[in-house]
C-alpha positions as a printed NumPy array, in Angstrom:
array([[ 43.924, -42.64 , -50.557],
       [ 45.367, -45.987, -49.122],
       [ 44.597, -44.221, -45.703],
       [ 41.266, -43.067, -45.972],
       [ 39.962, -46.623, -47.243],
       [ 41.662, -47.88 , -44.391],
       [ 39.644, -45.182, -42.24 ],
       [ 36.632, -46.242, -44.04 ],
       [ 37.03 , -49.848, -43.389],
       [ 37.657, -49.379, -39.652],
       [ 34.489, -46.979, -39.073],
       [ 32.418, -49.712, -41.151],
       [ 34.073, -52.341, -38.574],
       [ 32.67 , -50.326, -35.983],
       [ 29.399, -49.732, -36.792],
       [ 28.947, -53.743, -37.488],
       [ 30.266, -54.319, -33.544],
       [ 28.152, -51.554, -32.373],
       [ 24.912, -53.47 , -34.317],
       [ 26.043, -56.859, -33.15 ],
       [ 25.945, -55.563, -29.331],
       [ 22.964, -53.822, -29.69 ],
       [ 21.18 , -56.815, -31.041],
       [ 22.561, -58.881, -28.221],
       [ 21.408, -56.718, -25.858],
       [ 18.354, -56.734, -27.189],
       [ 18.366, -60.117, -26.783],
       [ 19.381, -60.59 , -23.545],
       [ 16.394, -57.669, -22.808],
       [ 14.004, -59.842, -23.921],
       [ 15.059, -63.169, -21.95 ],
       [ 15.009, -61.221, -18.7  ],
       [ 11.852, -60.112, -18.995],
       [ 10.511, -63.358, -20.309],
       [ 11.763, -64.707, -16.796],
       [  9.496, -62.292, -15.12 ],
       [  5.646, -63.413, -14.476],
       [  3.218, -62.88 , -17.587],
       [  0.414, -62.426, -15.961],
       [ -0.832, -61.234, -12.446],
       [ -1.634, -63.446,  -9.833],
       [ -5.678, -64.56 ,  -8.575],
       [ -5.984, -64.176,  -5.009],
       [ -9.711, -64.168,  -4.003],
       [-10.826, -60.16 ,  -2.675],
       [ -7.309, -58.718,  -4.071],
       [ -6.054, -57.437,  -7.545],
       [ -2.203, -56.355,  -8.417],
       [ -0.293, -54.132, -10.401],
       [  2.899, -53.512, -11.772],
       [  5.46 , -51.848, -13.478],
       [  8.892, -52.325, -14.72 ],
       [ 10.883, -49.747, -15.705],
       [ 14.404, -50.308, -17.112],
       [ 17.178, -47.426, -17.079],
       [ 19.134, -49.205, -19.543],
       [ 18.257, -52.239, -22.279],
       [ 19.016, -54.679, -19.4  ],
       [ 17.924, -54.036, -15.209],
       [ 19.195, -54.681, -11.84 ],
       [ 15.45 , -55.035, -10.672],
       [ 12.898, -57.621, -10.453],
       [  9.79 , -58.564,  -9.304],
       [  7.84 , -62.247,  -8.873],
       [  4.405, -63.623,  -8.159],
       [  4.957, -67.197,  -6.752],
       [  1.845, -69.171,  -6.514],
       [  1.691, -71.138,  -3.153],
       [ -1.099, -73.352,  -1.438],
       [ -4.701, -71.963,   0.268],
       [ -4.963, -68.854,  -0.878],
       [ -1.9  , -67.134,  -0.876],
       [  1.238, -65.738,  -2.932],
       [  5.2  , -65.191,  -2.67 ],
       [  5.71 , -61.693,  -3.81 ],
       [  8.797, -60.279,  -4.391],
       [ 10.76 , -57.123,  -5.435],
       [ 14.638, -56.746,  -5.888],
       [ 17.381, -54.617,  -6.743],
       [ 20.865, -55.613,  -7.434],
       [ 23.091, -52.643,  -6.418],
       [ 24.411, -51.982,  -9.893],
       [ 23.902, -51.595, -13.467],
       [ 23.884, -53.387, -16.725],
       [ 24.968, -56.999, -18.022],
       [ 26.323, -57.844, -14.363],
       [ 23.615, -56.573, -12.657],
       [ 20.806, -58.88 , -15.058],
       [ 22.933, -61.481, -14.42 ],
       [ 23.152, -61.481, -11.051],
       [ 18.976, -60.32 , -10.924],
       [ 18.422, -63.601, -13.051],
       [ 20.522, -65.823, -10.291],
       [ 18.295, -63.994,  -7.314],
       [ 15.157, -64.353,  -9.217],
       [ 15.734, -68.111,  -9.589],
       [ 16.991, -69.061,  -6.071],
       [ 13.798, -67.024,  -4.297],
       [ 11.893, -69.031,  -6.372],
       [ 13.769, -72.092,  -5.242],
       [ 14.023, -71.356,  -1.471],
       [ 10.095, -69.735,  -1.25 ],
       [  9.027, -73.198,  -1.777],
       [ 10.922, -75.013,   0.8  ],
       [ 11.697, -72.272,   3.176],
       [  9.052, -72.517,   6.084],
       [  8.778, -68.546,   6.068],
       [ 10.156, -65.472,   4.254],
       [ 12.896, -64.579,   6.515],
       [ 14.219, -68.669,   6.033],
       [ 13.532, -68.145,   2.537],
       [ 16.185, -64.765,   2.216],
       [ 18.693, -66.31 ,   4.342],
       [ 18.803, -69.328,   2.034],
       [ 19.281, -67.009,  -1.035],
       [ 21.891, -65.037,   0.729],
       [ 23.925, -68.17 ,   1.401],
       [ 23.694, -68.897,  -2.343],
       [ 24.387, -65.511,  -3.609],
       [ 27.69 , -65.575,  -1.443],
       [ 28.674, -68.794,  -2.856],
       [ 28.719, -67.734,  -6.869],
       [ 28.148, -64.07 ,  -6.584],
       [ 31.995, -63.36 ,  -7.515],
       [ 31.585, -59.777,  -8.219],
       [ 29.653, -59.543,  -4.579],
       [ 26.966, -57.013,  -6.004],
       [ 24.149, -56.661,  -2.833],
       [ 21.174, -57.168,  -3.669],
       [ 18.353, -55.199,  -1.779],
       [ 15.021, -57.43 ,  -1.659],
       [ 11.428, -58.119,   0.074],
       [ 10.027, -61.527,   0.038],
       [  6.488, -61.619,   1.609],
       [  4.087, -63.689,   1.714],
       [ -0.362, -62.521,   0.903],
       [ -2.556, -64.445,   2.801],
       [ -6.194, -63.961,   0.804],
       [ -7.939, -65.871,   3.777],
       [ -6.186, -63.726,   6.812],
       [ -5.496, -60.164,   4.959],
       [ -1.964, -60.312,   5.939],
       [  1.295, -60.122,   4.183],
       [  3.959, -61.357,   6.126],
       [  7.183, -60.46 ,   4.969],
       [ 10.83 , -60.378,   5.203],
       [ 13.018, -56.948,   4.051],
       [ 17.   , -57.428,   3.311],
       [ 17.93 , -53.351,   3.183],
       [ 15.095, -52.658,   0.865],
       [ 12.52 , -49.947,   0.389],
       [ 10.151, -50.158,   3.435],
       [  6.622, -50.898,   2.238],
       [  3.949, -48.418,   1.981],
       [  0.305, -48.741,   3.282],
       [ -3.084, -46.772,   1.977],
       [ -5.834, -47.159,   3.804],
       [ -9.101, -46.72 ,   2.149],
       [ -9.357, -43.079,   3.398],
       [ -6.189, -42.36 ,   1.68 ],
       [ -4.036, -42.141,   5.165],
       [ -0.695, -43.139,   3.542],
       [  1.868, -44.162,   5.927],
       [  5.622, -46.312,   6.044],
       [  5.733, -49.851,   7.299],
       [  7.657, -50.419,  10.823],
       [ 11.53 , -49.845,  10.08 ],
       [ 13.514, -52.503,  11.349],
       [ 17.186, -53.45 ,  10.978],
       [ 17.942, -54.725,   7.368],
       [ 21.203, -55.456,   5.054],
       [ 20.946, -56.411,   1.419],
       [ 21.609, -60.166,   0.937],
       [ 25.376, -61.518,  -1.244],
       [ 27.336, -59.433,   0.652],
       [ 27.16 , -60.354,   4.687],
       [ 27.794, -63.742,   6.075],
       [ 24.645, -63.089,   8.188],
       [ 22.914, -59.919,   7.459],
       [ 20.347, -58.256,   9.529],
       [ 17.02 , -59.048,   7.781],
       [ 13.705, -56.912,   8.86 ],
       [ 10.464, -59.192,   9.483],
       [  6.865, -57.716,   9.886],
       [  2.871, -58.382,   9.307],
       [  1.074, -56.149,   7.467],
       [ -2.649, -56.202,   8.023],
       [ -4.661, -54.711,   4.916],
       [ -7.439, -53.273,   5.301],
       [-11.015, -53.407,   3.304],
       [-10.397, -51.483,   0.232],
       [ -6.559, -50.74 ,   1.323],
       [ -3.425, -50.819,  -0.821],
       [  0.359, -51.661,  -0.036],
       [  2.994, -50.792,  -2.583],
       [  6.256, -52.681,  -2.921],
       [  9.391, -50.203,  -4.96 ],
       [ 12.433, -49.974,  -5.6  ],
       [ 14.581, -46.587,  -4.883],
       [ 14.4  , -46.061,  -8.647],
       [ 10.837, -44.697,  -7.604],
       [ 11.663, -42.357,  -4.622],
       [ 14.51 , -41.267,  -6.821],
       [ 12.702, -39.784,  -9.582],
       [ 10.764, -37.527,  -7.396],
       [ 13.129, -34.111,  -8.604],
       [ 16.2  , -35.665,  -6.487],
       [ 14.16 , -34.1  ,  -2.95 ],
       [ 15.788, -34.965,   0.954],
       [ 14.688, -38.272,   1.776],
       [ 11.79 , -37.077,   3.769],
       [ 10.446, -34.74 ,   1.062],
       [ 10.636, -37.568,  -1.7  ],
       [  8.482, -40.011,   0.83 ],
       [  6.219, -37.091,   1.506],
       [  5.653, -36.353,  -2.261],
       [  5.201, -39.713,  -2.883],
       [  2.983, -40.136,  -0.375],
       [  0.657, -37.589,  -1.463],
       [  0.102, -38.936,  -4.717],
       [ -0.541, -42.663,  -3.587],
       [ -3.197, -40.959,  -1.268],
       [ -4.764, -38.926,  -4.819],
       [ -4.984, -42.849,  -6.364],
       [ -6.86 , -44.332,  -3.268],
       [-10.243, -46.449,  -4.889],
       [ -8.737, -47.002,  -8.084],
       [ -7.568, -50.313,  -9.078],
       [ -3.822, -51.549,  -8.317],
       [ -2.621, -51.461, -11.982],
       [ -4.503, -47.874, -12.447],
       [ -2.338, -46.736,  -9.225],
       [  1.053, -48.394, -10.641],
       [  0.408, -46.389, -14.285],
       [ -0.431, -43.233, -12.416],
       [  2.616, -43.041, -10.052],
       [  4.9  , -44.01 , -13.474],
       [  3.055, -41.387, -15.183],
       [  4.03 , -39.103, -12.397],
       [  7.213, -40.127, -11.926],
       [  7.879, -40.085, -15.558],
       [  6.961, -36.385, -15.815],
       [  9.017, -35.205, -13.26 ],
       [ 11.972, -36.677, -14.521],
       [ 12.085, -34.666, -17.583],
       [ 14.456, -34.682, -20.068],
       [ 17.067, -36.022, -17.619],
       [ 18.432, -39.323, -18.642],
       [ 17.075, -41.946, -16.282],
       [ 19.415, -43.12 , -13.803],
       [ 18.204, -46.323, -12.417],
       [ 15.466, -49.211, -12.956],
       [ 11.715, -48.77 , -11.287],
       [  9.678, -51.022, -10.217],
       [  6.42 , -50.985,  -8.292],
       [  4.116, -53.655,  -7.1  ],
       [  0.701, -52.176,  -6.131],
       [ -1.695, -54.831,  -4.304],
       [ -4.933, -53.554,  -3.692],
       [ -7.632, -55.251,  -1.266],
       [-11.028, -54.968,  -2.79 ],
       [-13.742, -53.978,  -0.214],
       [-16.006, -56.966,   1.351]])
């Protein structure tokens, strides 16, 4: 009898541990995305979208929308090569010093090889992280940006032509003293779209070759093209969502749709 009170009070131990760590994961959920913009940004002829997706209570991704002068916006989109508590952690550190560095940094690439010296400096664990920092000018049509081993953007034209950005040479940033970090222009056209992702996306596309999964995606970014950025963003989760399934979702998404309105 002694025993199975014993038993009794070591499941009921359990069960309180197991509530307490939920409820502080649930709490830590809910300060990482408080970090994460609110609302979308206002950058005249353009509207956004945008979806985050966690695999877990807590993600490894994360996007930003940082205001700048005449016209324009810092957007970003990151993934910290790893999962759970460590992984927010080291999302929340990124997200901060982009924000620092995109204000002082006199361009994106600057602005990434400020963060990377950071991240080396307290990232013990050194986790990469995989990121784009751009730039939208709303006066030029242009989104300059810089690309540390990350997803290569994707550009819609109005037609619904769907094509990759330029590859160039790109590591992620915490991990190499100086990595190789991809910088290109984007010009959007009237009434085109560029998506920003992380791998989470291409993933879920029924675990295809890497060409298939572009090619599938691809073909239903063209099916969106005239619809607003956030409609595109909900579709391609939608999509997304239903091929996954039933199987257990293996890693964060996040897309960042921004759409240029004709004119």
């Amino acid at each position: 009898m002694k025993e199975a009170i014993e038993a009794l009070k070591g499941a009921q131990t359990q069960i309180i541990e197991k509530e307490k760590l939920e409820a502080e994961l649930q709490l830590a959920s809910d300060i990482q995305m408080s970090i994460l913009p609110q609302t979308l940004p206002q950058v005249m002829g353009f509207d956004f979208g945008v979806q985050l997706v966690p695999a877990r209570m807590v993600a490894g991704d994360m996007y930003d929308f940082i205001p700048l002068n005449d016209n324009k916006v810092g957007i970003v989109v990151g993934d910290v090569t790893d999962k759970g508590l460590s992984a927010a952690i080291v999302m929340a550190q990124t997200h901060a010093l982009l924000r620092v560095e995109a204000y002082r940094a006199s361009s994106p690439l600057e602005a990434l090889q400020g963060v990377n010296q950071h991240l080396l400096e307290i990232n013990s664990r050194g986790l990469p992280v995989t990121a784009i920092f751009g730039v939208l000018d709303g006066t030029t049509n242009e989104f300059h940006y810089a690309r540390a081993g990350h997803e290569l953007p994707l550009i819609c034209t109005a037609d619904g032509e769907v094509t990759l950005a330029e590859k160039g040479l790109g590591q992620p940033l915490g991990y190499f003293t100086e990595p190789e970090i991809d910088e290109n222009t984007i010009n959007i056209p009237p009434g085109g779209t560029f998506l920003l992702y992380t791998d989470g996306l291409t993933e879920r596309f029924d675990h295809l070759d890497l060409v298939s999964m572009n090619e599938s995606l691809m073909s239903e970014i063209s099916l969106c093209r005239g619809v607003s950025a956030q409609t595109m963003c909900d579709h391609m989760l939608e999509v997304t969502t239903t091929r996954q399934g039933d199987h257990l979702l293996l890693d964060d998404v996040t897309l960042v749709v921004v759409h240029r309105v004709r004119n």
